[in-house]
Each structure stands twice: as structure tokens, then as C-alpha cells.
N, C-alpha and C positions, 0 to 999 in steps of 0.2 A: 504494500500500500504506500503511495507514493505522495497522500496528502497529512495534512497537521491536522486533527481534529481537534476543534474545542469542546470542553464543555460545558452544557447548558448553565449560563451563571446562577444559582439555585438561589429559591427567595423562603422564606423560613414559610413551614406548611401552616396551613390556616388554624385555629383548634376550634373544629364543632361542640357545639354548645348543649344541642341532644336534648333540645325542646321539644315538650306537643306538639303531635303531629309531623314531625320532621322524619325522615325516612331514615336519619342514621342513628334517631333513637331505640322504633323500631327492629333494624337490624342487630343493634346490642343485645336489645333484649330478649330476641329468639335465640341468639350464642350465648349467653350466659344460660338460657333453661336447657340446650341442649348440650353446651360443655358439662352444665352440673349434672344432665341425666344420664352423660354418656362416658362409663370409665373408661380409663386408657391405661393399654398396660406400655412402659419405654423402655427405653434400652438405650445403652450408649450406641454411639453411629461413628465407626470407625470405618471409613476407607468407602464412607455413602451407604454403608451396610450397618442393621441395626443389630447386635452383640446379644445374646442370652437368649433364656432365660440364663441365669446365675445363684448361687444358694442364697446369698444374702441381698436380702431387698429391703426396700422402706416405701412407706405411703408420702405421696401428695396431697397432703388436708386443705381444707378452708379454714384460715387460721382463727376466722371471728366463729367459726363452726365447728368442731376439735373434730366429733363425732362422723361427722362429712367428708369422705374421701373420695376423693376426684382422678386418683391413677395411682398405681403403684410401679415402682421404677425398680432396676435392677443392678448392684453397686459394682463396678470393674474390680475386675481383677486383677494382680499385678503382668500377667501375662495380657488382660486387655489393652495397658496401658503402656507394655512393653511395642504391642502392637498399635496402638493409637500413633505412638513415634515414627515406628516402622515406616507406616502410610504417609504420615508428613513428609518423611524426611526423602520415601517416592516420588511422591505428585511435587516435590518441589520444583525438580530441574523440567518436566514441562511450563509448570504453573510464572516460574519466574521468568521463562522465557516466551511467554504468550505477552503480546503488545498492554503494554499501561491500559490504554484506550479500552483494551477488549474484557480487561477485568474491570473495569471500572466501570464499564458498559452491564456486568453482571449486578454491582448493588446498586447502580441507579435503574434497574429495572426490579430491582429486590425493591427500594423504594416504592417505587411508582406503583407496585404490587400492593405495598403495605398501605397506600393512600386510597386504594380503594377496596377489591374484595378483601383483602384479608385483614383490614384494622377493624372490624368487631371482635373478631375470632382474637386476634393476640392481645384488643382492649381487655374480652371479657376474659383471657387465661390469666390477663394482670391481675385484673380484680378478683378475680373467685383465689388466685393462688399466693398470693399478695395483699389480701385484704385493700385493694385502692379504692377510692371513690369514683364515680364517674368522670370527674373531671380532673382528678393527680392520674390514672391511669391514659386520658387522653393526651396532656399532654409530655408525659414518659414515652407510655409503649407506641403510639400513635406518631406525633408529631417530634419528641424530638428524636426518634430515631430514625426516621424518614429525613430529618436535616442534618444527623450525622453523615448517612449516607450520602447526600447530597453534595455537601459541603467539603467531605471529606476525598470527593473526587473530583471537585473543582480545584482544592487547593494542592493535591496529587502535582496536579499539572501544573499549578503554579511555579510548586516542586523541583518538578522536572525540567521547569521551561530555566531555572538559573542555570546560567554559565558561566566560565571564567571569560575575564576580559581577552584579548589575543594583541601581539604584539605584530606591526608589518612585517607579513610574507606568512606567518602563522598563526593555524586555526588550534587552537584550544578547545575540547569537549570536554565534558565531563560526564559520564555512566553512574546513575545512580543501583548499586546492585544492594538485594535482599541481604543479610544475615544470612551467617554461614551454620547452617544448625535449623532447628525448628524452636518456635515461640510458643511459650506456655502462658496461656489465658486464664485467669483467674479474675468471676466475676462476682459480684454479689448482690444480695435478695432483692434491695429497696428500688434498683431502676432496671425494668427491662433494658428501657435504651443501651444502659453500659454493659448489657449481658449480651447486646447487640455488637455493641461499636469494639468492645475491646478485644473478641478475635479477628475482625471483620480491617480493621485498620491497619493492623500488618498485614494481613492477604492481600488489598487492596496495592499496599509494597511490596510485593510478590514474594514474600514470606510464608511459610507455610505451619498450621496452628494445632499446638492439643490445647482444646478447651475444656477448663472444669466449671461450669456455675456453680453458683452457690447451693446445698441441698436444700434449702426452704425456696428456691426459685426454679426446680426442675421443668415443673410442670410450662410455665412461657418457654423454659429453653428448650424444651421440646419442641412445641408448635415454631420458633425461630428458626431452626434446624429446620424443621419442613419448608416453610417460606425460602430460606435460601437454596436449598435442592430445587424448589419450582422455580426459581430465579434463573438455575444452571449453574450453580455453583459443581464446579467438578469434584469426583471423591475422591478426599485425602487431603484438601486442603484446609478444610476445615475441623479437626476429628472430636467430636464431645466423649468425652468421660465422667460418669455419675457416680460418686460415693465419697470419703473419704478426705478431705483435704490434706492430713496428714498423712492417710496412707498413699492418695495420687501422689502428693508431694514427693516422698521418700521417694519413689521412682524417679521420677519427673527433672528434681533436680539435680539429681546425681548424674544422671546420663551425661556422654561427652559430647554431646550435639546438643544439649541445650544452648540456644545464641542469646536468648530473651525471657521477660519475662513480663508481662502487662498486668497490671493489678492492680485491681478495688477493692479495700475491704478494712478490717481492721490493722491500726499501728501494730500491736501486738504481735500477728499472723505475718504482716511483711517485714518486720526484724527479724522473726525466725525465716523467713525465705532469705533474706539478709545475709543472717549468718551460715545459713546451710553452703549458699553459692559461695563465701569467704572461705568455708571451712574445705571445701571442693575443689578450689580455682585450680589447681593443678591436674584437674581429670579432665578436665575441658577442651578444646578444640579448638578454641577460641573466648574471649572474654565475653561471657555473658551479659548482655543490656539489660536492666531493670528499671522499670517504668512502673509508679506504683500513689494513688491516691489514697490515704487517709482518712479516720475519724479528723474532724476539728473544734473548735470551744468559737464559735461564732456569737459576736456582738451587735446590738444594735445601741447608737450613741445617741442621744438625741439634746438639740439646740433648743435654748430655752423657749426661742421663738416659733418652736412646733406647733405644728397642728395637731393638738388634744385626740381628738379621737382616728385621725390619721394612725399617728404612732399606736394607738392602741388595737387598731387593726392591724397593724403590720406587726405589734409583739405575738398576740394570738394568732395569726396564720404564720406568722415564722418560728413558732415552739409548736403548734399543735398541727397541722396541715400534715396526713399521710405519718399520726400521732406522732410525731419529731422524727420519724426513722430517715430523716437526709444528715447526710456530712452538712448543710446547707441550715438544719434548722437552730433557729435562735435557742441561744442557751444562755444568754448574759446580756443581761440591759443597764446601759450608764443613763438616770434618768436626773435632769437637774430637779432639785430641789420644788423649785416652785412649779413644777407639772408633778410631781408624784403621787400627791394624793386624788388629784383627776385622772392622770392616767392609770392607777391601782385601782381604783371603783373600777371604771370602764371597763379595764380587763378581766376583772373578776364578775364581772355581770355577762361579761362575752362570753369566759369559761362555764361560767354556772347553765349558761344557754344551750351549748355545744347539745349541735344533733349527735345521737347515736346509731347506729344499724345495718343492716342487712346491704351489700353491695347494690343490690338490683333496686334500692330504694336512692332513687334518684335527687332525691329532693335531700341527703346526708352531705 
């Protein structure tokens, strides 16, 4: 191919509001009765193929529903995850040498996918298996990972399009190549989006990924895994592994083809990944890159000259929205003096108010 393709400049997707009468109300609400009627049994999908059964399994519950089990999944083995590698570290030398353009062309049609049939279907697997609301699941599983995708292949190119300067008579390029090894995916429970984006954005670099979700978020990474297969996602470049974090880990990180490692989740869990790669570096192939978000202690500071009941909506939906479980939600407020005792009522009359219930009650 002998032209430049750009990519469509992408503009942040709309979030439906999933009003009376609206037909993408509607469609939620026929997926959430028939994900909640319809068990599913998973399996890790190693090499586009889905692994087990296996001896040890666990359920997918509704977490506001303890009783309510929505799938039961089956936990790898260390032989699955020996093989989860295998497969990456196959599909790599096709998968890094297929044009930017033409992978990239996969998750903006994995997008484009996700904006219209299949955003009930991954909204309602948010909320049933994630406890979200109708509107923290829209704009998570729905729109912002539709703009990951988006965004992440506009700026791919942007990427690619730097080069060095050249001196007369000489051309200068620069090849940007994948990591030498396969990249280890570690996502967790509170945003589908990032249980999307964080295998999905080194493949997209022609990297190739064992992905672990988190286990209280199997059940979306399941249906994610199917939306990316229907996209064309090729097998082996993406591989899920269910069970264990310690125990994938202890594999995972040891191997000498580890190149990477992307991760959300708790401080705790990524100093121990930390230190396992420190205490390893010598079995390696190359130096492992680690990429890794944290918990944080977020503040909101407010100027005397606030607006009273502004700030007091913005304390309660930044501690309680999607009950605090973001790295994002407010955990400390500096409030001056002479707003405290207005903005303490207000907050606590907002708190005492807080709807409670069932996902499919739209009006929570």
C-alpha cells in the first residue's frame, strides 16, 4: 500500500441519558433481564480458544445480590498460563509486522461496535457485575472506552508520524518496534474501560498481551473478549487468564520474555510486582517496562468565595458516586472556615437522601 492513511480525528462519544421512551433505555433493559436470566459458564481464551473446564472455579455474583449468580468461571492453571505466553509470544512476529493502520483499523471498529449493538450488552454486564448505576456504567463501559479506542489510534499515529530532523544529503527515519517479550495486563474491578484499554494499548503497538482482570470483574471481561474477537482481533494476541493474581503472577513474572507490564490496581499489589521483577532482573531477556496506576488520597480545596451548594454537590458525588470505589473519589476536603457549617448541613442532608437499589432501577 503505497498511501498514508489518516485517522478519523475522534471527538469524545456522546453519553445517552436512557430517558422514557428512548430506545437505548429500552435496549438496556431487555440485557440486563436476559444477562440476569441467562448463566454463563467462561473460560480463559488462550490463542482465541476458550481453556476448560478446570477443577477449580468460582462464581460471578451480583455484588448488591450475594445470593445471585450470573456465571461461573474457571481458574488457569499454571500450564494455562505457561500456554497463555506460548501464544503471545507466537502471534507476535505476525501481529507486529501487520501495518499500524490495519491494527488500528481493528479497535476502531471494536469501537464503532461498542457505540452501537453491543453497548447494552457490556453497559448491562457493568452493572449486574459491578454493581454501577445506569449512568457510572454509561459513561465507563460505554463511552469512555469507545474514546480510549478512538483516541488511542489517533495518537498511535501521531506516534509514528515523529521523526528525527535530517541533515543535507541525509534522510533520517526512525522505526518504532514493539517490546521484545510479551506484556502482562493487569486490570481491575471499578472501570471496565481500563479492563479494556490496558491490554488493548500495547497491541495496538504491536505488542502482544497475557491479560489477567481482576476476579470480581470476570464476568465484562468476558463479554470484552467476545466484542474484540467480533472486531477481528487475531488469536494470540490478546490471551485472558482467570484466577489467581498471585498465583498468574508467580508465573507471569518470572518468565524470561516478560518485556512489560501495565497495571491498575492497588499500591500494595504493584510493589510486590515491583519487587518480584527487581528480584528476577537477571532471568530476563530484556528489561522489563512497568506501567502501573495506583490507589490515591484525593482532595477537594475550596475558596472562601465558593459557591455553597456547588461545593456540596461536588463533595457528595466525589466520595459517594459508584460508593467511592474510583482512585478519583474525594477522600479529603480543605473547607474554609466561614463555608463549613453551610456546606456540612448540605452535605449531610444530600447523604441522609442518597437513593439506594437494585441496578435496573433507573431512577438510583
Amino acid at each position: 500500500m503505497n498511501s498514508v492513511p489518516q485517522v478519523p480525528k475522534p471527538k469524545n462519544e456522546p453519553v445517552l441519558d436512557y430517558l422514557d421512551g428512548r430506545h437505548e433505555k429500552w435496549d438496556l433493559k431487555r440485557s440486563l433481564e436476559k444477562m440476569r436470566r441467562d448463566f454463563q459458564e467462561i473460560t480463559s481464551v488462550i490463542n482465541g480458544e476458550k481453556v476448560g473446564p478446570r477443577s477449580k472455579k468460582n462464581y460471578c455474583i451480583v455484588p448488591h445480590c450475594h445470593q445471585h449468580k450470573l456465571a461461573e468461571y474457571y481458574c488457569a492453571e499454571k500450564d494455562d498460563v505457561l500456554a497463555a505466553i506460548k501464544a503471545a509470544i507466537k502471534a507476535k512476529l505476525v501481529w507486529e509486522n501487520m501495518s499500524w493502520y490495519d491494527r488500528a483499523a481493528i479497535f476502531l471498529r471494536a469501537a464503532e461496535m461498542l457505540s452501537k449493538g453491543w453497548r447494552p450488552t457490556l453497559n448491562a454486564a457493568t452493572m449486574l457485575g459491578q454493581s454501577k448505576t445506569v449512568f457510572q456504567a454509561e459513561i465507563d463501559s460505554a463511552c469512555e472506552l469507545i474514546d480510549f479506542w478512538r483516541f488511542n489510534a489517533f495518537y498511535a499515529q501521531q506516534i509514528f508520524a515523529q521523526q528525527p530532523e535530517s541533515a543535507p544529503g541525509i534522510w533520517n527515519r526512525l522505526e518504532y518496534r514493539p517490546l521484545e517479550g510479551f506484556v502482562f495486563a493487569v486490570t481491575p474491578f471499578n472501570f471496565t474501560s481500563i479492563a479494556g484499554n490496558l491490554p488493548t494499548a500495547p497491541a495496538l503497538m504491536g505488542n502482544t498481551v497475557v491479560w489477567k482482570p481482576a476476579s470480581t470483574a470476570v464476568y465484562s471481561a468476558y463479554f470484552l473478549m467476545e466484542l474484540l474477537r467480533e472486531a477481528g482481533l487475531p488469536p494470540g494476541v490478546i490471551n485472558m487468564v482467570l484466577g489467581s493474581g498471585k498465583e498468574i503472577g508467580e508465573v507471569v513474572l518470572k518468565h524470561p520474555q516478560l518485556a512489560g507490564v501495565h497495571f491498575t490496581g492497588s499500591t500494595e499489589t504493584f510493589r510486590s510486582i515491583w519487587r518480584t521483577v527487581g528480584a528476577n532482573i537477571e532471568r530476563y531477556r530484556t528489561y522489563p517496562r512497568l506501567v502501573g496506576e495506583t490507589g490515591g488520597k484525593d482532595f477537594v480545596v475550596a475558596h472562601p468565595s465558593a459557591d455553597v451548594d456547588a461545593l456540596a454537590v461536588a463533595l457528595v458525588r466525589g466520595a459517594f458516586e459508584y460508593q467511592g470505589q474510583k482512585c478519583s473519589a474525594a477522600s479529603r476536603a480543605y473547607i474554609p472556615q466561614c463555608l463549613w457549617k453551610k456546606t456540612r448541613d448540605r452535605v449531610l442532608n444530600m447523604v441522609a437522601n442518597i437513593k439506594m437499589g437494585p441496578v435496573e432501577d433507573f431512577s438510583v
